[in-house]
Backbone bond lengths (Angstrom), bond angles and torsions (degrees), N, CA, C in turn:
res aa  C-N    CA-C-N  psi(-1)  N-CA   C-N-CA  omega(-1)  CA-C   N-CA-C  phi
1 X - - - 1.459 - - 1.517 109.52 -
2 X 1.726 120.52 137.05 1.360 107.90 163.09 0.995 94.16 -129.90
3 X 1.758 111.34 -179.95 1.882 141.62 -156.76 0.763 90.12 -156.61
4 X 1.488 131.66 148.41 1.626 137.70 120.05 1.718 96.62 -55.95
5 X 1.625 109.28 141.74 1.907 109.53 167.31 1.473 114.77 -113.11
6 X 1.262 94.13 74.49 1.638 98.30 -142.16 2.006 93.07 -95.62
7 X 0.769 132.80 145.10 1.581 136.49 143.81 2.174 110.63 113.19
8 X 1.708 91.55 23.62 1.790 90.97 -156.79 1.635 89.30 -120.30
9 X 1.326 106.97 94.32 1.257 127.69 165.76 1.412 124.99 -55.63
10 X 1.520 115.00 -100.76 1.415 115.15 -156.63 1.754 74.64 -94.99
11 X 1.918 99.65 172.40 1.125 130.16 171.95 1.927 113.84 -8.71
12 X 1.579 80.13 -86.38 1.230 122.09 -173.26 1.881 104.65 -42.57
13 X 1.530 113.10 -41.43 1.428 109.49 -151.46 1.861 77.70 -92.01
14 X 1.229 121.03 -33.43 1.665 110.24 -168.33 1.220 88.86 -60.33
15 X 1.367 152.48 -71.18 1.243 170.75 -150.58 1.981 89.27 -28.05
16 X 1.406 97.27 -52.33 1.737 112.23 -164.82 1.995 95.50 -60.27
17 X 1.355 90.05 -49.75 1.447 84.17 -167.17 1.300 107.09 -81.93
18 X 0.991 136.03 -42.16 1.644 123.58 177.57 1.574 113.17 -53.93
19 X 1.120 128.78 6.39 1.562 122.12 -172.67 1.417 89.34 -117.79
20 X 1.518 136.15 -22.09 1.426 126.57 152.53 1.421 119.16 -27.33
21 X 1.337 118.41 127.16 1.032 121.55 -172.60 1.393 134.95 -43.62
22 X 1.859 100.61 -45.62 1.734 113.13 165.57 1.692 118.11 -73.06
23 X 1.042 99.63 -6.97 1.618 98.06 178.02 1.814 116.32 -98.80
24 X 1.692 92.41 -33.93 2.024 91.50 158.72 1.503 115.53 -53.29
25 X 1.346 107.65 -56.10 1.304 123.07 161.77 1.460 122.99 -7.42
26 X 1.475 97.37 -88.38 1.445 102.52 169.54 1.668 117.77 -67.95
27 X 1.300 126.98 -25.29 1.335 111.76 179.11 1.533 107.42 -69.58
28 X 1.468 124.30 -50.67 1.076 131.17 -172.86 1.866 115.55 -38.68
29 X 1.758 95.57 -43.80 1.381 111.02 -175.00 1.492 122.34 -70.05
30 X 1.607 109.23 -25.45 1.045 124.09 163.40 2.135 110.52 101.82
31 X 1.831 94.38 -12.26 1.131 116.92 141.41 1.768 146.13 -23.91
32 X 1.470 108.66 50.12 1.784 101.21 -178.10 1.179 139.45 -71.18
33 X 1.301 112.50 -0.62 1.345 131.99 165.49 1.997 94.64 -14.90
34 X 1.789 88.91 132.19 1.276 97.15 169.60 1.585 122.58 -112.85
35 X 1.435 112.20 -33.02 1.259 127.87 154.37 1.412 134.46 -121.24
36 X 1.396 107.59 136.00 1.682 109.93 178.30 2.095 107.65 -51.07
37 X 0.954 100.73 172.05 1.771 106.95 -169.77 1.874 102.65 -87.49
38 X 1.648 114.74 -16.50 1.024 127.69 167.08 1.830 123.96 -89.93
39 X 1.452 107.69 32.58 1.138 105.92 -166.43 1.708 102.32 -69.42
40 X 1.237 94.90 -69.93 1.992 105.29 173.56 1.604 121.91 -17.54
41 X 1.301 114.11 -17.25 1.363 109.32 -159.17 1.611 108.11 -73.33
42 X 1.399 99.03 -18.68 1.710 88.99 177.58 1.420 115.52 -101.48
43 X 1.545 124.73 16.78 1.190 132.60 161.63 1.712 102.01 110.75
44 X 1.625 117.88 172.00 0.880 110.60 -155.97 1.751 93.37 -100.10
45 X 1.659 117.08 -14.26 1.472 119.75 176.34 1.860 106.39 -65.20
46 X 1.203 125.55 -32.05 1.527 131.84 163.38 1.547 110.64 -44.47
47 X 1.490 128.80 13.95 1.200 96.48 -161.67 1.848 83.48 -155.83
48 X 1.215 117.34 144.98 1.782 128.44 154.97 1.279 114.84 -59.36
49 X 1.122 98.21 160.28 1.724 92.88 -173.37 1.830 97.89 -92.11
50 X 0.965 118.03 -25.66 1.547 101.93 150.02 1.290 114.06 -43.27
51 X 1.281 117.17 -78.66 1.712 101.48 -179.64 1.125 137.29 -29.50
52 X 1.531 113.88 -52.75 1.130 130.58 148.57 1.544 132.45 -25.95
53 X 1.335 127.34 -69.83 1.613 136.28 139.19 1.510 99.58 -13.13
54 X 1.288 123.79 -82.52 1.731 153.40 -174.95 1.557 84.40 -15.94
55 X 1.544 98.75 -66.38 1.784 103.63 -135.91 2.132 104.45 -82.65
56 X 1.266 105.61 -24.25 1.427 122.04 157.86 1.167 115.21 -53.36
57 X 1.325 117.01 -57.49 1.585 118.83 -170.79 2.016 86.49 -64.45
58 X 0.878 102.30 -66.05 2.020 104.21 -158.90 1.715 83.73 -35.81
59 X 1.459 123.96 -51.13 1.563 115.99 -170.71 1.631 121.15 -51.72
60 X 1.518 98.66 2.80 1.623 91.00 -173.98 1.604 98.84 -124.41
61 X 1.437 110.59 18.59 1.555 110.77 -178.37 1.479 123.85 -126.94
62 X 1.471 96.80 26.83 1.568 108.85 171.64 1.216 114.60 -97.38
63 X 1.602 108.74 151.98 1.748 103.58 -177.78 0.987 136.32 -95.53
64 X 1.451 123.92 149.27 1.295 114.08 37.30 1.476 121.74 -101.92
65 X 1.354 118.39 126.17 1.512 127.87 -171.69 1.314 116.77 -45.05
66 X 1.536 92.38 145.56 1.431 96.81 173.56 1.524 122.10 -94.98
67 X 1.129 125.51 -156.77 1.732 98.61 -174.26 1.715 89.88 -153.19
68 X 1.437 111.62 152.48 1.521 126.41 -174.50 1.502 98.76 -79.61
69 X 1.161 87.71 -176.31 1.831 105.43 178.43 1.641 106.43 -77.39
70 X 1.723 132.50 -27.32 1.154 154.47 153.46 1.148 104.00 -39.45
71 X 1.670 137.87 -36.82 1.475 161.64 -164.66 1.638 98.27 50.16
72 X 1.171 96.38 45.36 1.782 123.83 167.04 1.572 103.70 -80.24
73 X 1.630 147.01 127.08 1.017 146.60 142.59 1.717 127.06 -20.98
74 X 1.278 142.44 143.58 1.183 122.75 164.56 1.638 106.04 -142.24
75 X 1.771 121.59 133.16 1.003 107.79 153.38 1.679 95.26 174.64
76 X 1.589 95.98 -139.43 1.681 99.30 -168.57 1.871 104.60 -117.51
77 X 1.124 120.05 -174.50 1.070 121.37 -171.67 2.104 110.76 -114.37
78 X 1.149 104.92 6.77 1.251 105.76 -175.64 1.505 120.41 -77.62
79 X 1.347 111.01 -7.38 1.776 102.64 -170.77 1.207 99.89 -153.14
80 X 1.175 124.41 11.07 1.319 122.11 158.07 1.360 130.66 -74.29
81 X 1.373 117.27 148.50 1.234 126.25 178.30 0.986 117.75 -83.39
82 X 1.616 113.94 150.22 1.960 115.37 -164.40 1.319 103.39 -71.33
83 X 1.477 100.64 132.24 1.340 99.92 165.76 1.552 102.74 118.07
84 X 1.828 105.81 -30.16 1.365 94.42 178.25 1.297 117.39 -105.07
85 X 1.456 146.69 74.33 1.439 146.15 -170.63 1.378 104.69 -71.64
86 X 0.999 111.09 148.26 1.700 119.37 171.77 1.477 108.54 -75.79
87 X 1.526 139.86 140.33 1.366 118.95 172.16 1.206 111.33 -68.41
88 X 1.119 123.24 -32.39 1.849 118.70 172.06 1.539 118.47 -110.54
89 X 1.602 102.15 126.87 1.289 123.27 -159.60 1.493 121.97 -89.85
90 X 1.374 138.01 91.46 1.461 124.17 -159.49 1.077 118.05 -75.26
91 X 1.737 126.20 135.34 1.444 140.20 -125.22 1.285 98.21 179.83
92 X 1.847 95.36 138.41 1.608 104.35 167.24 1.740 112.19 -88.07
93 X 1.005 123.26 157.35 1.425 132.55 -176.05 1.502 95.14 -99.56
94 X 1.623 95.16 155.65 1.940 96.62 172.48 1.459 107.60 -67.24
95 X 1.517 120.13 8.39 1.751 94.72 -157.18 1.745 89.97 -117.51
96 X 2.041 114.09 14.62 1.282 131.04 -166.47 1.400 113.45 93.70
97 X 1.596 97.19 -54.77 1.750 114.06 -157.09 2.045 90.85 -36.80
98 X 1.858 109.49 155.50 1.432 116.94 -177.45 1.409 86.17 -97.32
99 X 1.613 104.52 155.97 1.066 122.08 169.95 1.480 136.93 177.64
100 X 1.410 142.70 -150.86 1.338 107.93 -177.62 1.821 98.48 -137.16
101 X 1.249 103.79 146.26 1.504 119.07 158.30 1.411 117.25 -95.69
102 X 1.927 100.54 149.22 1.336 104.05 -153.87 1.970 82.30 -99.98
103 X 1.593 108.17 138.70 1.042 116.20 172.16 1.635 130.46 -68.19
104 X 1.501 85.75 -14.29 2.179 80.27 173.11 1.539 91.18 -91.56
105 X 1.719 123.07 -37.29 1.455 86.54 -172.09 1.786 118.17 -61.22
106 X 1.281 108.20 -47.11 1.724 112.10 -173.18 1.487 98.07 -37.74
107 X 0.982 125.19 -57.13 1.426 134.48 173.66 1.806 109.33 -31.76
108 X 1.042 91.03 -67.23 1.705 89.84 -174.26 1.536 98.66 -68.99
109 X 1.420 122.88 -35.07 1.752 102.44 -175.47 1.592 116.88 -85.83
110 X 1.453 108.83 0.99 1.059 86.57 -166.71 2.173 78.15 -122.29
111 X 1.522 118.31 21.00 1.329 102.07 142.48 2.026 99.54 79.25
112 X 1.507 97.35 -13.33 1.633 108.98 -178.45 1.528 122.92 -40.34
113 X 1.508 110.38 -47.72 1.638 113.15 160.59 1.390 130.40 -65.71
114 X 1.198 123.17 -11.51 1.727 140.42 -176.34 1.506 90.32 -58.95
115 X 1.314 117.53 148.77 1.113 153.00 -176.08 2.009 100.02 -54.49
116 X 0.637 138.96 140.75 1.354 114.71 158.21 1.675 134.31 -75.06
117 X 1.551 108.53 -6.37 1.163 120.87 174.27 1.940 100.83 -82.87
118 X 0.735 79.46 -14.56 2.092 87.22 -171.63 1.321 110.91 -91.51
119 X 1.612 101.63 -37.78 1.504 105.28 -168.79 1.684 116.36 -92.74
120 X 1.345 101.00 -11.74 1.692 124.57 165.39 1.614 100.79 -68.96
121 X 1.216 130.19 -61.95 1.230 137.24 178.09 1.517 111.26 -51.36
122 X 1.390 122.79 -46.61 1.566 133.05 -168.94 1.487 114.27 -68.07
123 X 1.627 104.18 -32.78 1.641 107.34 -176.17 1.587 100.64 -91.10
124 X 1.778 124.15 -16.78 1.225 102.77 -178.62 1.635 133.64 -54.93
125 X 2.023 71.05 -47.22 1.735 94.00 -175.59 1.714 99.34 -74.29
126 X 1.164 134.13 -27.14 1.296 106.96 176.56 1.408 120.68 -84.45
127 X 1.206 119.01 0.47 1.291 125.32 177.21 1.912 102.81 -88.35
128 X 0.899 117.28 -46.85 1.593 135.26 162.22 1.132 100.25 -50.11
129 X 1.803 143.45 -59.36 1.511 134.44 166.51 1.636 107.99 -58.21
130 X 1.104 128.63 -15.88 2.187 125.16 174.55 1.502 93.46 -82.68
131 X 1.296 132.25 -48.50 1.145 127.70 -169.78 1.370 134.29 -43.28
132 X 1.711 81.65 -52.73 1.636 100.54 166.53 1.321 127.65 -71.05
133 X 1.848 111.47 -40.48 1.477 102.78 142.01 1.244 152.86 -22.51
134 X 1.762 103.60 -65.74 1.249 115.64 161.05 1.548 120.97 -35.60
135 X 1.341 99.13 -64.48 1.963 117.36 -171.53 1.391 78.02 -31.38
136 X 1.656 116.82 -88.65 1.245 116.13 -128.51 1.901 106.67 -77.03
137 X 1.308 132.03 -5.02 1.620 126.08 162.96 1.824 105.59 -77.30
138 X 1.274 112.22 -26.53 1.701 111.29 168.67 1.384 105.47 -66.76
139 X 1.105 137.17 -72.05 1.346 150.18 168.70 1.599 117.03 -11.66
140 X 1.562 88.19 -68.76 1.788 90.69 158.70 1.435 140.93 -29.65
141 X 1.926 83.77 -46.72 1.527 73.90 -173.73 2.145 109.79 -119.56
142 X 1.454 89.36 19.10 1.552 86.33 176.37 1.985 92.45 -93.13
143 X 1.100 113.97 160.02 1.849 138.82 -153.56 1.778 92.93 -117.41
144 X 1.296 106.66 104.40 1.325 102.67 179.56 1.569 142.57 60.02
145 X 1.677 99.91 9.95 1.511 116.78 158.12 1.327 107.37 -144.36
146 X 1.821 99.40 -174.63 1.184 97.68 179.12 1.972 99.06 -145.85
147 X 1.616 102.82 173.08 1.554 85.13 176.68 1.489 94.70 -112.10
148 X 1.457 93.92 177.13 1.802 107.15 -176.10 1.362 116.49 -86.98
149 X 1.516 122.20 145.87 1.559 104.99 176.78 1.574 117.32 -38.49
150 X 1.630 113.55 -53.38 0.922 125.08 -147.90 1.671 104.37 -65.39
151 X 1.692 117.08 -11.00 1.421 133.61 173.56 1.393 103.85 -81.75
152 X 1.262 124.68 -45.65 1.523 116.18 -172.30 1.345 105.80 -85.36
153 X 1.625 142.49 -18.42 1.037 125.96 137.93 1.816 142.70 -51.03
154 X 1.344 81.63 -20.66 1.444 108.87 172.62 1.871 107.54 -39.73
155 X 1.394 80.39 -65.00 1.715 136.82 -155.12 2.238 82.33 -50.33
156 X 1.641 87.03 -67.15 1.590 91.61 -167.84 1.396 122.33 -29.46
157 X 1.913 88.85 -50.06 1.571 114.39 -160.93 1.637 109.22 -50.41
158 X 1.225 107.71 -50.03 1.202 138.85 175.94 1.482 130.02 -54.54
159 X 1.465 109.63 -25.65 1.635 108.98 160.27 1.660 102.09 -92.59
160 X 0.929 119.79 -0.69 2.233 102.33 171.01 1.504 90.37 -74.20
161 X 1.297 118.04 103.26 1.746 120.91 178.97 1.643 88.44 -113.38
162 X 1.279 137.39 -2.95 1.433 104.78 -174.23 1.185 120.19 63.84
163 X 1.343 132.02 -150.98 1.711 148.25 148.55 0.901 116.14 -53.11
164 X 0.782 140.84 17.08 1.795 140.23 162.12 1.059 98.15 -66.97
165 X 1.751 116.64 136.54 1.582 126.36 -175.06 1.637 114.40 -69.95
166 X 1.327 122.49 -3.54 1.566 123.50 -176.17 1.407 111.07 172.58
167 X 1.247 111.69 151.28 1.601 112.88 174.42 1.579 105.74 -76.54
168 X 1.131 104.51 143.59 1.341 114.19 159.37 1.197 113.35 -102.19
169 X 1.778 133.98 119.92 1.092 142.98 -174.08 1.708 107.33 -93.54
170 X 0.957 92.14 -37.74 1.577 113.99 -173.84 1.954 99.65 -47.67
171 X 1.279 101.94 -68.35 1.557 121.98 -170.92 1.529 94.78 -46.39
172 X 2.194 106.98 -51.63 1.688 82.20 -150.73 1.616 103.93 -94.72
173 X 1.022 122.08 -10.51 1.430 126.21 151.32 1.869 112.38 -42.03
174 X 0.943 86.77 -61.57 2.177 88.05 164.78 1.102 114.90 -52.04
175 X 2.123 123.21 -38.78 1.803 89.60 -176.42 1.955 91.41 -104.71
176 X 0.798 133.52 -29.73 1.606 120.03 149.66 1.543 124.01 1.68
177 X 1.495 94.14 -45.21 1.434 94.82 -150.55 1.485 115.92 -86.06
178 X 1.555 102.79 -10.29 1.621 127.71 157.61 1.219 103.55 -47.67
179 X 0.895 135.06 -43.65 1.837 133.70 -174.82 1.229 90.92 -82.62
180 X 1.317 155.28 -69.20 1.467 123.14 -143.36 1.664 121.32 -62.77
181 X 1.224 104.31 144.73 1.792 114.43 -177.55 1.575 104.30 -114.73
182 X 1.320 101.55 114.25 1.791 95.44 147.72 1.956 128.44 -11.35
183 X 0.770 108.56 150.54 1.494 106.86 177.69 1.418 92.24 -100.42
184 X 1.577 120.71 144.28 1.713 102.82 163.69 1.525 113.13 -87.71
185 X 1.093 118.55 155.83 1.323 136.63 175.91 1.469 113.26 87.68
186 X 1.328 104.50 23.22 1.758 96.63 -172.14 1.434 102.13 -111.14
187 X 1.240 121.00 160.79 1.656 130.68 -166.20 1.775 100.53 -67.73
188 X 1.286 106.85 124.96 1.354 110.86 -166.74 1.806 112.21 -45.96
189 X 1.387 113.94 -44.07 1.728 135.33 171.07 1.171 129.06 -54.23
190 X 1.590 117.61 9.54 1.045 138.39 -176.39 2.195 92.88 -91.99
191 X 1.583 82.40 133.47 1.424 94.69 -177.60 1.957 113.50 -76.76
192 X 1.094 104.24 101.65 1.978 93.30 -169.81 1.535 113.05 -100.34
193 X 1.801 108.87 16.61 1.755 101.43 -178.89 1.196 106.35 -74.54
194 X 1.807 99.58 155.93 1.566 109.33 172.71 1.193 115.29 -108.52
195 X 1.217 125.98 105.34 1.492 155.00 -178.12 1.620 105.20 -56.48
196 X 1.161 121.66 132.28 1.656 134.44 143.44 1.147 102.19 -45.57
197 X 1.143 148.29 -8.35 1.799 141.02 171.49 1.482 106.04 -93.82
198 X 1.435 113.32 -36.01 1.775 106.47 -171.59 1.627 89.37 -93.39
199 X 1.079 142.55 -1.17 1.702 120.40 -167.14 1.660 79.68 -109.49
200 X 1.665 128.98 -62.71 1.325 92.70 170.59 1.379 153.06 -32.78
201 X 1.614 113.85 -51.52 1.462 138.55 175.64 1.841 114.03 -55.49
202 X 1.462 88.28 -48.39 1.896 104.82 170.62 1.900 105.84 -51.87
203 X 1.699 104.51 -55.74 1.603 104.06 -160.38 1.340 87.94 -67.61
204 X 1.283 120.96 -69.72 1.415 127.22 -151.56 1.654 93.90 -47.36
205 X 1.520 146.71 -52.68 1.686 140.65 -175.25 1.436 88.28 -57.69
206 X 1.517 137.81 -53.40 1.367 110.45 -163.41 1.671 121.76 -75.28
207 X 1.429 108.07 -27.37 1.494 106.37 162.40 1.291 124.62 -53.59
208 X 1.304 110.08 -48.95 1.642 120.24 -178.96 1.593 102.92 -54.28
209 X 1.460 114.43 -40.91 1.701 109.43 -175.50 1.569 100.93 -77.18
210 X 1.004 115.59 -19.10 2.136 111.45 -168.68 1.752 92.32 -105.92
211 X 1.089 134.45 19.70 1.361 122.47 -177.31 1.797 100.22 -109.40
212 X 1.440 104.11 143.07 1.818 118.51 166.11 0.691 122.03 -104.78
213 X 1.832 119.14 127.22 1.773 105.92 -160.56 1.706 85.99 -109.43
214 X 1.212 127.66 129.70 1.416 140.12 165.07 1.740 114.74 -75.70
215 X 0.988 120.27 -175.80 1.634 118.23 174.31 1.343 110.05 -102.76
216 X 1.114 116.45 162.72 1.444 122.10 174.41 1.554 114.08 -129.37
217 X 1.301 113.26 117.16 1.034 110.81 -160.47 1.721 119.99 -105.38
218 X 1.722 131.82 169.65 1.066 126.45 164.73 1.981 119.32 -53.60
219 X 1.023 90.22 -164.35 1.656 81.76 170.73 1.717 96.38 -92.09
220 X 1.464 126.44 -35.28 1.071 102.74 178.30 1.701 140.99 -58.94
221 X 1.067 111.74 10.25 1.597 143.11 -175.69 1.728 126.99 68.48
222 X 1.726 80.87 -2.50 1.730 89.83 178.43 1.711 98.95 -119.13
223 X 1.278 159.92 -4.78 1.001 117.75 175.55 1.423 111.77 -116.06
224 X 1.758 102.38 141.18 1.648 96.89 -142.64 1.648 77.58 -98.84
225 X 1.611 105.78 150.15 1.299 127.86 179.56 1.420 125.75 -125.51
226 X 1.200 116.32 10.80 1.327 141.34 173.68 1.398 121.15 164.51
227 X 1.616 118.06 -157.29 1.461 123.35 171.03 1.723 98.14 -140.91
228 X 1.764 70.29 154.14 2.070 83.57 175.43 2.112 103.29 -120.55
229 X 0.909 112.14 157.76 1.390 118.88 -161.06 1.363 100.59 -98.20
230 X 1.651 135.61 103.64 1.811 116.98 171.77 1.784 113.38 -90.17
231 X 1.165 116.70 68.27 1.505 111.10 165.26 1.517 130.91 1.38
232 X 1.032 131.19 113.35 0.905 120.84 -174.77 1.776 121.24 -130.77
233 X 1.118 105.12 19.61 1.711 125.72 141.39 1.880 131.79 -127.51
């Protein structure tokens, strides 16, 4: 799969776009592709000269790779053959700037060599530590209730959308909302719905706290020029 990751500024706002469905997608896949191979087609005035920069550099990272002065690999993951990864991975940085991720780190943050019996175990319990997260940033902001773990796990299950063109907040805020309970003792007039604004605002703070931002590097493999975010629910 490729994306342009185009428009995800500070921390906080990449946070928004990486939980987009095509961008889990590709993070999940391990996929950094920044542009499709059909970018040009709408001319070269369609485009910033960042982009531009962007889409040159991707032109020099198809295989078979070329290699730095480090005699480090460099390129993308779209046409390569299994087995052959580039050590440096081409990637947008949160700050836009293009650039490359180093493949043992993604590896270690994103846990990729772990056993699969280990790494089944590793996402439970950290998905079980978001949960509880979740609960308690929903909680905050629901008025005289609260929801149940077993709702804010709900909640988790429910953003792995795959390819699906967008989350719907709306929907899972609707079956969510089966879990929330009244608080006892609270003034009956207290407003306790759970909004598509607090289950977004809730996931998106707990991703941002469970996410690893790696470096992003020049092509020469050492000078780091931003960070890229590896999700890790």
């Amino acid at each position: 799969m490729q994306t342009r990751l185009l428009g995800c500024g500070s921390r906080r706002k990449w946070t928004a776009c990486a939980v987009g469905a095509v961008v889990v997608a590709v993070v999940m896949g391990g996929v950094f592709s920044l542009f499709a191979n059909s970018t040009t087609a709408l001319g070269d005035a369609a485009y910033s000269d960042s982009e531009k920069k962007a889409m040159d550099l991707r032109s020099e990272c198809v295989y078979p790779f070329k290699t730095n002065e480090l005699g480090m690999t460099y390129g993308t993951l779209d046409d390569a053959p299994n087995g052959q990864e580039p050590d440096l991975i081409l990637a947008r940085a949160t700050n836009g700037r293009s650039g490359f991720v180093s493949k043992k780190e993604w590896d270690e943050a994103s846990a990729a060599d772990a056993p699969a019996g280990e790494l089944r175990t590793a996402q439970a319990e950290l998905e079980s530590v978001a949960a509880k997260m979740l609960k308690d940033e929903i909680d905050e902001d629901l008025q005289g209730a609260e929801i149940s773990l077993e709702g804010a796990a709900g909640i988790i299950d429910a953003m792995h959308v795959g390819d699906a063109p967008e989350i719907d907040y709306d929907a899972i805020a609707k079956e969510a909302a089966r879990h929330v309970e009244p608080l006892e003792d609270e003034p009956a007039q207290q407003d306790t719905a759970l909004t598509a604004e607090i289950v977004e605002d809730g996931y998106l703070d707990v991703v941002e706290a469970t996410t690893v931002y790696i470096p992003v590097y020049g092509v020469d493999g050492r000078t780091v020029i931003g960070e890229f975010p590896v999700t890790q629910i």
